[in-house]
C-alpha positions in Angstrom: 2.7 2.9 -7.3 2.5 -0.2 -4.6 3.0 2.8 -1.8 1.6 2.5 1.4 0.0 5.5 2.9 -0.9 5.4 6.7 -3.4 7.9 7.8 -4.4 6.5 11.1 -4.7 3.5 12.7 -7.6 2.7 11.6 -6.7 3.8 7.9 -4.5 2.7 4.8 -4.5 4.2 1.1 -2.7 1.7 -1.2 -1.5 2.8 -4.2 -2.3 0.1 -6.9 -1.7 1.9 -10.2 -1.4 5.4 -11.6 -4.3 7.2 -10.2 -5.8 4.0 -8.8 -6.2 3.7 -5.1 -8.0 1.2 -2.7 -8.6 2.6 0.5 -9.1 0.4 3.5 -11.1 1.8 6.7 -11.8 0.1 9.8 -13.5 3.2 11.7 -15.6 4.3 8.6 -18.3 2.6 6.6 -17.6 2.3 2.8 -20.8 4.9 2.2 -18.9 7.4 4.5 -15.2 6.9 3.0 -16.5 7.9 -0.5 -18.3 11.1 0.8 -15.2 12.0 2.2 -13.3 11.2 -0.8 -15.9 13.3 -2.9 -15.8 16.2 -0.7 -11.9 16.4 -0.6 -11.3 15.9 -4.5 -14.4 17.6 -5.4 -12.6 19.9 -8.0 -11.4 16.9 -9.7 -13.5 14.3 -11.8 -12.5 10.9 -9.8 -15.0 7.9 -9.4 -15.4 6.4 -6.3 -16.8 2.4 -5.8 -17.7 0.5 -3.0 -15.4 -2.8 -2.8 -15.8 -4.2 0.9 -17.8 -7.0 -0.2 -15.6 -7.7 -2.2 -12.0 -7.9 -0.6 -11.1 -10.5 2.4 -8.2 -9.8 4.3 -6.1 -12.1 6.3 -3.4 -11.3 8.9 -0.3 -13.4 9.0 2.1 -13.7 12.1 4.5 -15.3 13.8 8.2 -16.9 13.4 7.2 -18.6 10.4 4.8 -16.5 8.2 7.8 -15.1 6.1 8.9 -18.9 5.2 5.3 -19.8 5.0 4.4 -17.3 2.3 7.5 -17.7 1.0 6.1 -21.6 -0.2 3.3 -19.8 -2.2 4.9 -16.4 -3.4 7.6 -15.6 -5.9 8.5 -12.2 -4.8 11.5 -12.0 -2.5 9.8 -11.5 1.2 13.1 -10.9 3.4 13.2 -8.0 5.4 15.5 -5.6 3.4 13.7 -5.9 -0.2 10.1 -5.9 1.7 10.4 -3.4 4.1 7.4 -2.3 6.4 5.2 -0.1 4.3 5.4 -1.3 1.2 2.7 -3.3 -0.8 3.6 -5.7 -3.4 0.7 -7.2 -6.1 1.9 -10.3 -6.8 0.4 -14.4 -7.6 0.2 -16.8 -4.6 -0.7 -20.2 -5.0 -2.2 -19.0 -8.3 -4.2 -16.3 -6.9 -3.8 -12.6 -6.8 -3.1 -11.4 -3.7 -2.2 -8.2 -2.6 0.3 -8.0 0.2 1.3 -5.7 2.8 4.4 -6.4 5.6 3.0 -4.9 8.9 5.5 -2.1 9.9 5.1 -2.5 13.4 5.7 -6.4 13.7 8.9 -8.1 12.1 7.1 -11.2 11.0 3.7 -10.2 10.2 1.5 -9.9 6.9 -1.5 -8.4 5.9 -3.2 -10.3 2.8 -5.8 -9.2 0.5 -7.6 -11.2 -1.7 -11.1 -11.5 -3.8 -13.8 -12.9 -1.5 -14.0 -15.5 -3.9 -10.4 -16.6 -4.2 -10.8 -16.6 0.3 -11.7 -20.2 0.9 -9.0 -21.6 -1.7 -6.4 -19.4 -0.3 -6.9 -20.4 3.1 -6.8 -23.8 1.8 -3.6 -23.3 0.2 -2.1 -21.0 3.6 -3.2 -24.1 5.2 -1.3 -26.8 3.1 2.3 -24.5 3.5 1.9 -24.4 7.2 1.7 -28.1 7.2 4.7 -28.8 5.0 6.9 -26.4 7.0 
């Protein structure tokens, strides 16, 4: 679980929980990915749902996102417990969020939360960058 697999550039398979797996594809639409997924597991019962409507994501970068996040995240974000490839599940500001540090880039994030929880989270992303 929380494993990163990277199938392209343009695809990521995140291991959430035993057999539970979100699947973010930025050359595919949502109807597409699932045929796939049907067609390659086909011998297996597995249900498939669409969830881009429901998922924002955010990229955070730069000299400061690691001390940024760290203002609204628990989880130890340093380099050597968070390598690249890893995704952690965790609560910031409140909120679940799941987060990803960008392998190729020393200081960058990828965050996922529920389209709901976007505004607020921005707002709260917003408030650490102005402590800092």
């Amino acid at each position: 679980t929380n494993g990163i697999i990277q199938l392209s550039d343009s695809r990521s398979i995140f291991a959430l929980a035993p057999d539970q797996w979100l699947i973010c594809d930025t050359a595919m639409t949502a109807e597409e990915v699932m045929a796939e997924t049907r067609e390659r597991y086909s011998t297996k019962t597995i249900v498939c749902a669409d969830h881009s409507q429901a998922w924002s994501a955010l990229r955070l970068s730069g000299t400061d996102a690691t001390k940024v996040l760290s203002r609204l995240c628990p989880a130890d974000l340093h380099p050597e417990a968070f390598a690249g490839n890893t995704l952690i599940q965790t609560n910031m500001a409140s909120m679940y969020i799941l987060c990803r540090h960008t392998p190729d880039e020393a200081n960058s994030f990828d965050l996922y939360m529920s389209h709901s929880y976007s505004r607020a989270f921005y707002e709260a992303l917003r408030d650490a960058v102005e402590i800092g």
